[in-house]
LUMDOPA-532775 format. One line per field, with one value per residue: chain; residue number from 1; x, z, y of N, C-alpha, C in turn; residue in three letters. Coordinates in nm, 2 decimals, always signed. Layout:
# LUMDOPA-532775
c	[A, ...]
k	[NUM, ...]
n_xx	[X, ...]
n_zz	[Z, ...]
n_yy	[Y, ...]
ca_xx	[X, ...]
ca_zz	[Z, ...]
ca_yy	[Y, ...]
c_xx	[X, ...]
c_zz	[Z, ...]
c_yy	[Y, ...]
r	[ala, ...]
# end
This chain:
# LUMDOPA-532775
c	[A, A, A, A, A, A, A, A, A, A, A, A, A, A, A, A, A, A, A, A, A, A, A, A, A, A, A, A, A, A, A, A, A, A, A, A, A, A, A, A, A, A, A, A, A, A, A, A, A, A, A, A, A, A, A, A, A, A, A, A, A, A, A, A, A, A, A, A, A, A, A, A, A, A, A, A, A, A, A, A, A, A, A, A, A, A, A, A, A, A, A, A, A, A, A, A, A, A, A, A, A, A, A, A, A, A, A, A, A, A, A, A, A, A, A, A, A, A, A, A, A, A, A, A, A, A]
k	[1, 2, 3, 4, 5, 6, 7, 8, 9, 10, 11, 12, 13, 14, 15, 16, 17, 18, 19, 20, 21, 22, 23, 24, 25, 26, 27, 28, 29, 30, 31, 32, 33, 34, 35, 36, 37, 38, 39, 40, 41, 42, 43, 44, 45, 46, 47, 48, 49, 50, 51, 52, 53, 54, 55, 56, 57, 58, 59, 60, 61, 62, 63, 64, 65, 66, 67, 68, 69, 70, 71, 72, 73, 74, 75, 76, 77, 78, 79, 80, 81, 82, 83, 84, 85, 86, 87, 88, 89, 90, 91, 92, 93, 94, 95, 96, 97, 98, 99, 100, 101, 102, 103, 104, 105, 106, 107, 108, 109, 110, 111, 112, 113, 114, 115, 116, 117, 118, 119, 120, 121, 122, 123, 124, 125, 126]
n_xx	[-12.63, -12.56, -12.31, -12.42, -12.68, -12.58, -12.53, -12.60, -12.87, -12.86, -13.23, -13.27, -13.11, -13.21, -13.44, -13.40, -13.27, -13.50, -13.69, -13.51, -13.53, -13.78, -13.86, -13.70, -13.72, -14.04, -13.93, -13.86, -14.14, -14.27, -14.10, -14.07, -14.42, -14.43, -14.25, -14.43, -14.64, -14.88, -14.84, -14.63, -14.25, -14.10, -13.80, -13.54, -13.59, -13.37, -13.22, -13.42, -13.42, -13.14, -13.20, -13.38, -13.22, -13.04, -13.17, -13.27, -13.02, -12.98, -13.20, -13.06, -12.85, -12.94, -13.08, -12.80, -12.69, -12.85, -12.79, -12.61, -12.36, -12.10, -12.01, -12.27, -12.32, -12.09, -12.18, -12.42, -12.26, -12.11, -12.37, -12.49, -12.25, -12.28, -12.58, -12.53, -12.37, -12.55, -12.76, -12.65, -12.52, -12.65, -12.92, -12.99, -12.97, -13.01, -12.68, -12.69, -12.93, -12.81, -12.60, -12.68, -12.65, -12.43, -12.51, -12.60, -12.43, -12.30, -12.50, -12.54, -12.32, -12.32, -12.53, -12.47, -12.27, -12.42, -12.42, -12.53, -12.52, -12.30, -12.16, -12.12, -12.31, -12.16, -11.93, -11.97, -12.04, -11.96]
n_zz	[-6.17, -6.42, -6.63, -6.84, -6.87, -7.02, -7.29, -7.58, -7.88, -8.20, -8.34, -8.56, -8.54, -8.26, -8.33, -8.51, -8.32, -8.19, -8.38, -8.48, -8.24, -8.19, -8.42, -8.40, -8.13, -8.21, -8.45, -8.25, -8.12, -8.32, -8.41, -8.15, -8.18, -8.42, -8.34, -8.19, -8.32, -8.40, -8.68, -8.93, -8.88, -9.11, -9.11, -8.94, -8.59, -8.39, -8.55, -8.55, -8.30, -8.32, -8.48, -8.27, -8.05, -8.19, -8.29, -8.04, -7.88, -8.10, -7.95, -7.71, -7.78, -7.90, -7.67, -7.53, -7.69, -7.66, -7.38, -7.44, -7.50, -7.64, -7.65, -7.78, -8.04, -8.14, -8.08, -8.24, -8.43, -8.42, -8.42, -8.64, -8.82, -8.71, -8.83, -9.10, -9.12, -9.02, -9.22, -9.47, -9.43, -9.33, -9.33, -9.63, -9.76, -10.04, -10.14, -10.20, -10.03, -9.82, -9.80, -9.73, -9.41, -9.39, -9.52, -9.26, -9.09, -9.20, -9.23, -8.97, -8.86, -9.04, -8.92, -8.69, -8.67, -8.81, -8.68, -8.41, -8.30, -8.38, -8.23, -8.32, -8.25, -8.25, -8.11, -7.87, -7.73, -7.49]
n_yy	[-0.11, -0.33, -0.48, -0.62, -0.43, -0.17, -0.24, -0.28, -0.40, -0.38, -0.37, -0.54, -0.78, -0.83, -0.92, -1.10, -1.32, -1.43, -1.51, -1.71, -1.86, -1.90, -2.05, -2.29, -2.38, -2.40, -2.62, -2.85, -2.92, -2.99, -3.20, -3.39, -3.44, -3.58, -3.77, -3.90, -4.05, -4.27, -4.37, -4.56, -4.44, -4.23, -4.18, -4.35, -4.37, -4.29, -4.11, -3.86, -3.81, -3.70, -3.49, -3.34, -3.29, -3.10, -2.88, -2.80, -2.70, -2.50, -2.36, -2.35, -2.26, -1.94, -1.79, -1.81, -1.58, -1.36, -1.34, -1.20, -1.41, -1.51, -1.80, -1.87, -1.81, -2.01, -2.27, -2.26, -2.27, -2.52, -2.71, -2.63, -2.78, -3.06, -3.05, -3.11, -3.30, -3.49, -3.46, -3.49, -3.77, -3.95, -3.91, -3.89, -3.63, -3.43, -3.32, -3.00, -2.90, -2.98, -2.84, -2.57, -2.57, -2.46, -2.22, -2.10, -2.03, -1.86, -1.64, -1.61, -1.52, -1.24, -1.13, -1.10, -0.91, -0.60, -0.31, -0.12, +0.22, +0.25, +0.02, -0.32, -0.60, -0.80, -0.76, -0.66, -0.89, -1.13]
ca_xx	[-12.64, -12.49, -12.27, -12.54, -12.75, -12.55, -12.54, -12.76, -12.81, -12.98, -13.35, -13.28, -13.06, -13.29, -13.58, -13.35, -13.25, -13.62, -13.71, -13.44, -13.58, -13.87, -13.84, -13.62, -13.84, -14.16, -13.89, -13.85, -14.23, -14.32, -14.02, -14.15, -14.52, -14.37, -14.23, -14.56, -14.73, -14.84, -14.78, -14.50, -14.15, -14.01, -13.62, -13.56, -13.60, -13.28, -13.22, -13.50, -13.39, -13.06, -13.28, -13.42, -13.12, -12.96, -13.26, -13.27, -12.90, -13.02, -13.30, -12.99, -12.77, -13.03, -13.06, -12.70, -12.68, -12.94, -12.73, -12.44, -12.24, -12.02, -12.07, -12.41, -12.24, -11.97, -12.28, -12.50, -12.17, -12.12, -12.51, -12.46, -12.20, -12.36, -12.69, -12.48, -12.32, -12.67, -12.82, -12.59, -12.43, -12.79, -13.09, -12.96, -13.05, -12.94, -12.59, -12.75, -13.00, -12.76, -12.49, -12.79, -12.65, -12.34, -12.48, -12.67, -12.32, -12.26, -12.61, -12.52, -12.18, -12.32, -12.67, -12.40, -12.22, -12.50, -12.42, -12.64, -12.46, -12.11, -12.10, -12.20, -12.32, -12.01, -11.80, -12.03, -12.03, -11.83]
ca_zz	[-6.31, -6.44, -6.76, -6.99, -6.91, -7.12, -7.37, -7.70, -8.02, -8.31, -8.37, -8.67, -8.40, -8.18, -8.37, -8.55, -8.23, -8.13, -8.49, -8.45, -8.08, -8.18, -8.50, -8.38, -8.07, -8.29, -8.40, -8.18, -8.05, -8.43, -8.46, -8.07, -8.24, -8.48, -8.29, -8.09, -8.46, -8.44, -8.82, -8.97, -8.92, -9.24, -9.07, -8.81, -8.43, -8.34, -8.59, -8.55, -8.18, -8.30, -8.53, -8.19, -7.97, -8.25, -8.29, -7.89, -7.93, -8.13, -7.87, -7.64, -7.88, -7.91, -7.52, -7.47, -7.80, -7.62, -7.25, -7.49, -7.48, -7.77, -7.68, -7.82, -8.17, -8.16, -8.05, -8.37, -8.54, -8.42, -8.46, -8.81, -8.86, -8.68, -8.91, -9.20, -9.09, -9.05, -9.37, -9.57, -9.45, -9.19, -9.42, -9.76, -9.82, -10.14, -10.13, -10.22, -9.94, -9.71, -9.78, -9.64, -9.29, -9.41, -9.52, -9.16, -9.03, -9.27, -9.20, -8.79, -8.91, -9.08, -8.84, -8.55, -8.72, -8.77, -8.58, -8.38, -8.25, -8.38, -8.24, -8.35, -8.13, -8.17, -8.05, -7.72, -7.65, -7.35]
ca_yy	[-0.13, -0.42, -0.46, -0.65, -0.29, -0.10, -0.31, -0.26, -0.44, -0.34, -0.43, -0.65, -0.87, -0.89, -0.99, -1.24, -1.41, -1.45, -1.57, -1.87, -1.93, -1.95, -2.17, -2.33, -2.49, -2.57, -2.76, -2.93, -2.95, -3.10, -3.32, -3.49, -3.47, -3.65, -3.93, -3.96, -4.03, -4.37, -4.41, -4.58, -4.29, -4.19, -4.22, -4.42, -4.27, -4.24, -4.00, -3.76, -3.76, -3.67, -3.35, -3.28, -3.23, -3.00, -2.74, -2.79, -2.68, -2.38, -2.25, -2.28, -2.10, -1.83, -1.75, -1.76, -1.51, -1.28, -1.31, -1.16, -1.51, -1.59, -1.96, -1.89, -1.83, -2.11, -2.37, -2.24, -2.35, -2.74, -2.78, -2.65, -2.88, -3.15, -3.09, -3.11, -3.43, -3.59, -3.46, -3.58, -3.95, -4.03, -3.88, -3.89, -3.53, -3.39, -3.23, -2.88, -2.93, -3.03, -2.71, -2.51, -2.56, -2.36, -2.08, -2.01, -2.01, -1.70, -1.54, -1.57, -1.39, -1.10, -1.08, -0.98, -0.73, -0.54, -0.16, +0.00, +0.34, +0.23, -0.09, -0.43, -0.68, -0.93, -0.68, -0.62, -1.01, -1.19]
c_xx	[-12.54, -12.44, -12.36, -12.63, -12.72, -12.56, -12.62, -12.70, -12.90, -13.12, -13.35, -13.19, -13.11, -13.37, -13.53, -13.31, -13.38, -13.66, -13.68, -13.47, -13.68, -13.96, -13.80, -13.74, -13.98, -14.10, -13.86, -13.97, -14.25, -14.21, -14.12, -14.26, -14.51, -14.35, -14.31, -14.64, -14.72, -14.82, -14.65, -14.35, -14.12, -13.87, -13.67, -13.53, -13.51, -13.23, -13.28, -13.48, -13.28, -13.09, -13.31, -13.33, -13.04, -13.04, -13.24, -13.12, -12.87, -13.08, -13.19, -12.91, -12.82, -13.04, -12.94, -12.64, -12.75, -12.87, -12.57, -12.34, -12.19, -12.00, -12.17, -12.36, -12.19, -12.05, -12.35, -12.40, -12.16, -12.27, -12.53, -12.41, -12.22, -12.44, -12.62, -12.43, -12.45, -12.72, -12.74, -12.53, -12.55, -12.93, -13.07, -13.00, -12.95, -12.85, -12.63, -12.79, -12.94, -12.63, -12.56, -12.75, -12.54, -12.36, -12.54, -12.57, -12.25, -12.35, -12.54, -12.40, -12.21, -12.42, -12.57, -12.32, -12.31, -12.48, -12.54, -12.52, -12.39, -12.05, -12.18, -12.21, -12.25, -11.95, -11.83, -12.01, -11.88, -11.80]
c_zz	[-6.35, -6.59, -6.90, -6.98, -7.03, -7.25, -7.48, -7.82, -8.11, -8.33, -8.46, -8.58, -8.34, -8.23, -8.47, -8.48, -8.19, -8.27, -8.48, -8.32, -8.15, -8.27, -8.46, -8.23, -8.16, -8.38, -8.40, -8.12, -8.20, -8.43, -8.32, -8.16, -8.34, -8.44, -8.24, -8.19, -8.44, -8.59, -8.80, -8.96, -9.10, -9.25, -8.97, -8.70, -8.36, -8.42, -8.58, -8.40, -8.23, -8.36, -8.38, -8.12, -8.04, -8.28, -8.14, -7.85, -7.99, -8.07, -7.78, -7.66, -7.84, -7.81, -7.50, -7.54, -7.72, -7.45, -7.33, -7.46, -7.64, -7.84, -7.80, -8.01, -8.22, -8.15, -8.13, -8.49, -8.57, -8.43, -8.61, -8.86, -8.87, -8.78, -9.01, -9.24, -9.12, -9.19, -9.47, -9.56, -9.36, -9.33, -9.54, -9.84, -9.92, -10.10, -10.13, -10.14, -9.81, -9.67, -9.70, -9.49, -9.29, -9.40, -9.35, -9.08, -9.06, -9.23, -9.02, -8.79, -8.89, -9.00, -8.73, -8.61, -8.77, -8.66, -8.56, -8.27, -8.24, -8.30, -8.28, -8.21, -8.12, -8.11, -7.89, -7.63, -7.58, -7.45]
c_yy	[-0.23, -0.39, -0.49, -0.50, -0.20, -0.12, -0.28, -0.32, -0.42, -0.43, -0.58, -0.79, -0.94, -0.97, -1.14, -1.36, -1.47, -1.56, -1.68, -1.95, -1.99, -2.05, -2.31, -2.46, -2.49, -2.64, -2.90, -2.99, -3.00, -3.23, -3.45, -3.50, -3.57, -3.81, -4.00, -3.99, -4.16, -4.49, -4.46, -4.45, -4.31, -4.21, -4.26, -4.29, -4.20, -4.11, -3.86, -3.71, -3.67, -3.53, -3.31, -3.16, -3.12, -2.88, -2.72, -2.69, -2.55, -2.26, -2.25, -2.15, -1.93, -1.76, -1.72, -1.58, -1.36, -1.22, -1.21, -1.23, -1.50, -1.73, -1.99, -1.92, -1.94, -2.28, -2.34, -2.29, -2.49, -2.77, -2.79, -2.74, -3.00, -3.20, -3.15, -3.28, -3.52, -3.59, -3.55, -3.73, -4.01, -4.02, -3.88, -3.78, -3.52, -3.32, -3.09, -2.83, -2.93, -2.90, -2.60, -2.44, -2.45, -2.23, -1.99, -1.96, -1.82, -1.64, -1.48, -1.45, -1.30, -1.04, -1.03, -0.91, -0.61, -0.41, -0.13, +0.09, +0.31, +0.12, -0.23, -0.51, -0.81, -0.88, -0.64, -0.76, -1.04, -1.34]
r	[unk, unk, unk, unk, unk, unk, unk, unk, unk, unk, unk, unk, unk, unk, unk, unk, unk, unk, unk, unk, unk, unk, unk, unk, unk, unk, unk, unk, unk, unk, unk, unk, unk, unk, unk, unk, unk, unk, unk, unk, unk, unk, unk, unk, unk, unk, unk, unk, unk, unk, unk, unk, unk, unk, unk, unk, unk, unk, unk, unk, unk, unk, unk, unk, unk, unk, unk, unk, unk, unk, unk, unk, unk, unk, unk, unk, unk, unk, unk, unk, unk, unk, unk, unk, unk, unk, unk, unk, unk, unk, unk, unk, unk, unk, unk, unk, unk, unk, unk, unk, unk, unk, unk, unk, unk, unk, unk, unk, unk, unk, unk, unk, unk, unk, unk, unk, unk, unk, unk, unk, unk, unk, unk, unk, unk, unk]
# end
């Protein structure tokens, strides 16, 4: 029996890591769909790649989140950041719009402290 066995994280955890997986690649499969549109883009290419790699960045996140890494966390942070960076000085999103990326940083926070039978699942992660 290995150490991840023991291991448990509350339902709401779980189903939140799956949630951002699985947001998180379609995406990444609309943004490609996207680039393969042979309409005019809306932003240029290089940008929408650089949206790709940072949701891509997310579905990693999410898996390593699920292997009980801490990485997984600390990589949902620099993408946040990342996004933030692009929204606001690449895509001209509205400041408002673009603080957005902040708060998932808080959600990710409070979604792993979350107890199930007196421990959370930051506290179980490597």
């Amino acid at each position: 029996m290995t150490n991840n066995d023991l291991k448990q994280r509350h339902g709401c955890v779980t189903f939140w890591l799956w949630l951002v997986l699985l947001v998180n690649a379609g995406s990444v499969l609309m943004q490609v769909i996207n680039l393969l549109d042979p309409e005019e883009p809306v932003y240029p290419v290089w940008t929408v790649v650089l949206l790709v790699l940072l949701a891509s960045c997310n579905v990693v996140a999410s898996l390593l989140l699920m292997r009980w890494r801490k990485l997984g966390f600390y990589l949902f942070v620099a993408s946040a950041l990342a996004e933030l960076v692009v929204c606001l000085l690449l895509l001209d999103y509205h400041p408002v719009q673009s603080v957005a990326s902040l708060f998932n940083i808080a959600i990710w926070w409070a979604v792993l402290q979350i107890r199930y039978n007196g421990r959370s699942a930051w506290s179980q992660m490597e």
